[in-house]
N, C-alpha and C positions, 0 to 999 in steps of 0.2 A: 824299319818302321815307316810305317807309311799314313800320312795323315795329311787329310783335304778336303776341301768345301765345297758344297755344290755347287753348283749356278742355279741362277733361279727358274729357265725352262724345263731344267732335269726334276730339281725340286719341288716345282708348280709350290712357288713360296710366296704369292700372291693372294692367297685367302686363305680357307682354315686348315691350321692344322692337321684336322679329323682322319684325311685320306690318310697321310703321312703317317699317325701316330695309327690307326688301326690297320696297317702294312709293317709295321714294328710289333705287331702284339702278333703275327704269323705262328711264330713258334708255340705260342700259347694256345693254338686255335689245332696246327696241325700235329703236335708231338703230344703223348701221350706220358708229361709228366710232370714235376711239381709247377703251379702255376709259377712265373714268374714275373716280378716288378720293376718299375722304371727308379732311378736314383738320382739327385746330386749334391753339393757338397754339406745339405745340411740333413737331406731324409733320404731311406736307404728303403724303404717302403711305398710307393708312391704308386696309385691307380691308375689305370689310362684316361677316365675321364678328367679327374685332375690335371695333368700333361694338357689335356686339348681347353681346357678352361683356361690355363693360368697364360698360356702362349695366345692363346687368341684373344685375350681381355685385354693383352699390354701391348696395344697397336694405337696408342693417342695420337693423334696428328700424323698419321699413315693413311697415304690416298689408295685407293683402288689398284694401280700399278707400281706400287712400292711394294719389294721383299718385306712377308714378315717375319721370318723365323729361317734360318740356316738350318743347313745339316752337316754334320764334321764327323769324319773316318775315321776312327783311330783305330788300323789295323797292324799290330803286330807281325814282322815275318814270323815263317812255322819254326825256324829257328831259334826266334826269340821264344816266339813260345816253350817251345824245348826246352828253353833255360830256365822261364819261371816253372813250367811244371818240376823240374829235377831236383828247383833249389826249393821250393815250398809244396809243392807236391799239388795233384787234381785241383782243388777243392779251393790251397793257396795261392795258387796261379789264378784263379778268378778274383779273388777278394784284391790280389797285389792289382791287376787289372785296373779293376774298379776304379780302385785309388789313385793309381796311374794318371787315367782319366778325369781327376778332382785337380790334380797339379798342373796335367794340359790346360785344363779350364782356368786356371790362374795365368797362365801364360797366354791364352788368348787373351783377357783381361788387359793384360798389362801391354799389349802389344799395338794396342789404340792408343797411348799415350795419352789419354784423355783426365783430368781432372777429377778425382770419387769414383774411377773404373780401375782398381788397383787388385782384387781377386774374383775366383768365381764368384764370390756372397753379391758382388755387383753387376749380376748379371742372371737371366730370368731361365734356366734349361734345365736339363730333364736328358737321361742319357737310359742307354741297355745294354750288355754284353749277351755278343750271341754267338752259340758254338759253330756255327753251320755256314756253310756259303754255297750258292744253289747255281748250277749254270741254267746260263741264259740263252737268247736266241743268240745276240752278237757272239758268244764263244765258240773257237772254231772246231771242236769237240763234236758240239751242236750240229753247225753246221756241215760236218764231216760225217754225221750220224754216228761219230763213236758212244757220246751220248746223249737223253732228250734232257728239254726246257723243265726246269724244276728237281732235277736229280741233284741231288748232296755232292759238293766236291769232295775230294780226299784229303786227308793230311787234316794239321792242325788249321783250324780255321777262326779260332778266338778271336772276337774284336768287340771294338765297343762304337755306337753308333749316339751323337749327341745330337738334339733339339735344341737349338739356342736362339731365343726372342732377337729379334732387330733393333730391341728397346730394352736400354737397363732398367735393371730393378725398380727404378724410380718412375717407370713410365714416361721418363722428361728427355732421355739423352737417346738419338739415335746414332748405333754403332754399326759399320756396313763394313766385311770383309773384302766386299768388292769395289771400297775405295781405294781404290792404290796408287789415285792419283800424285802427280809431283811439281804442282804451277808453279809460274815464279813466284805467287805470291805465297812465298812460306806461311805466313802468321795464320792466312787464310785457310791452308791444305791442311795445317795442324790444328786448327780450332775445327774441323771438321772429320780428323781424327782419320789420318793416316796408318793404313792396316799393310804389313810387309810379308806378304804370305809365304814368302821364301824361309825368311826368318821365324814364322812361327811353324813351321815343318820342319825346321832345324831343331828347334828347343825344344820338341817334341822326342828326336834323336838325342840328343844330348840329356834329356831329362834321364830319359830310359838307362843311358849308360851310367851317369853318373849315381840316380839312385840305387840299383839292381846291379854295382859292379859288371855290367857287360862289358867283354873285350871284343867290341868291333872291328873287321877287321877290311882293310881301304875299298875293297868294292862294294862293300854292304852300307857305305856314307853316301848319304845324300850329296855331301860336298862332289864325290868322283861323279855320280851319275850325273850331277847337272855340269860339270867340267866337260865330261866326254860330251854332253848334250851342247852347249851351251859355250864353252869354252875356247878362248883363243889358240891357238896351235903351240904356243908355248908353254900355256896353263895344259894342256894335254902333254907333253911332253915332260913337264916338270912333275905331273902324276904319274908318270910310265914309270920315271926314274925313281918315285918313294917305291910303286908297288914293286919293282925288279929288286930295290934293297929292301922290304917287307918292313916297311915304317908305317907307325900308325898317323892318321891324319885329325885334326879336330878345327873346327870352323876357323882359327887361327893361324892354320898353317904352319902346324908345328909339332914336334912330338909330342904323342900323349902321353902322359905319365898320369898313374891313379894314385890319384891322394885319397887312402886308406879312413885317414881320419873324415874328410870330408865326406868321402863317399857312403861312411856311417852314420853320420849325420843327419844326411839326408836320405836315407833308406829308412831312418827310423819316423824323417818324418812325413811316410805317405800314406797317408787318411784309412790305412787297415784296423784304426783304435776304434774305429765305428763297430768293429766286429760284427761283420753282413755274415748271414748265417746262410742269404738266401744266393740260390744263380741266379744271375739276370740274363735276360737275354734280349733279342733285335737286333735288325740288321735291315741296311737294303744295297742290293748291288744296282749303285747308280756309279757312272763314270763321272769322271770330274772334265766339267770344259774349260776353255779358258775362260779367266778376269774379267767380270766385266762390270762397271761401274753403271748400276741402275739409272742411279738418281743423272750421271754425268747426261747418259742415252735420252733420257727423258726429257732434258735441259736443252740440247741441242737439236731433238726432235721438236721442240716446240717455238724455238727459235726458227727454225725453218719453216717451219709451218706459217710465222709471223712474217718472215722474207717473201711466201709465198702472196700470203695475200697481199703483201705491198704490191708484188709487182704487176699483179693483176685491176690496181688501179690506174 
């Protein structure tokens, strides 16, 4: 499972919407078939002018170089995909999707720890699942000339692509994914609403297994790849030795075991009662860069800027 946010250069999340959302309505313009509509957790019909209205209106107290709106990946590997299509079939596997993506939106929610930011209803997006993924110039296909800019990759390619406001529902609170700061001054990092992006690309995996019974299996967890990535030589070493005994791993560090009851639970409760009749689709292949804290950059640009003219007196 792979899920992640843009940065604001990739995004151009600096003014309207418009570009962004009528680059999501692609598949509507280039495939010849039922049109399709944007969604979130409370309407499952949604127009694209709507999307660029409601994202571009809820920027109050947003200057000129302040992100207004994210964009967030939620691509399934072909593998998982495999699973929902086998276990709910074509048609299932989109609608489970969907809803997928209603639960993700709660967990980004909650993962600002912010005061009346507790699910998606508190927060302003608009999402599309799209079946296609198209290479680009960067792919080395591409540039191999195996194949051109714009052709359909292979395989399952289902994902869901979200629009999320910089400003919740309220137009009052601003939420930045790209804070991830951690100053001393606790009260201060938390009243400004500290976002743990590690953490919420985990609950993203963990949502997946736990709702949809998947049995992941250690190289397919985000936990191994950021160990091998990232990991001290012992935290690698102590991963060699689960995958050599074929133990499962879960953000804890311990075997996983599926609780049956649980996991019924909460499969029953992901937002497919909306019963979407329709496909959605969007998508855009933007790479993720790293972290970067807008507001921090902007602060210290202009700080210097203010050291400059001192010293020119």
């Amino acid at each position: 499972m792979f899920i992640n946010i843009t940065d604001s250069k990739q995004a151009d999340n600096k003014g309207s919407s418009s570009g962004l959302v009528h680059y999501l309505e692609k598949e509507n313009r280039i495939h010849n078939e039922e049109l399709q509509h944007w969604f979130n957790g409370q309407e499952i019909k949604v127009e694209a002018y709507y999307v660029k209205s409601r994202i571009d209106g809820n920027i109050a107290k947003l200057g000129k170089d302040d992100a207004k709106f994210f964009l967030i990946n939620i691509s399934p590997s072909q593998k998982e995909i495999a699973f929902l299509k086998q276990q709910y079939g074509e048609d299932g596997a989109k609608e489970q999707l969907k809803g997928f993506a209603v639960r993700v939106m709660d967990s980004y929610a909650r993962n600002f720890k912010r005061n009346g930011i507790e699910s998606n209803k508190d927060l302003v997006w608009f999402a599309k699942l799209e079946n296609y993924r198209y290479y680009s110039h960067v792919d080395p296909e591409v540039k191999q000339g195996m194949h051109k800019r714009g052709e359909r990759k292979p395989g399952n390619q289902m994902h869901v692509q979200v629009i999320v406001s910089r400003k919740d529902a309220t137009n009052r609170i601003k939420l930045s994914p790209q804070n991830t700061s951690r100053g001393r001054n606790e009260a201060h990092s938390k009243k400004m609403g500290q976002f743990d992006r590690l953490a919420f690309k985990q609950s993203g995996e963990t949502l997946f297994d736990e709702i949809f019974g998947f049995d992941r299996q250690l190289k397919e967890t985000l936990a191994y790849a950021n160990i091998q990535k990232n990991g001290t030589l012992s935290q690698r070493l102590q991963m060699k030795e689960l995958e050599e005994k074929n133990i499962g791993w879960d953000i804890g560090n311990t075997k996983r075991e599926q609780d049956s009851e649980q996991s019924t639970e909460l499969r029953q409760s992901v937002p497919d009662v909306y019963n979407w009749n329709e496909t959605l689709i969007g998508s855009i292949d933007i790479d993720i860069q790293d972290d970067v804290d807008d507001e921090a950059i902007h602060g210290r640009n202009r700080h210097r800027k203010r050291q400059a003219r001192t010293n020119t007196r």
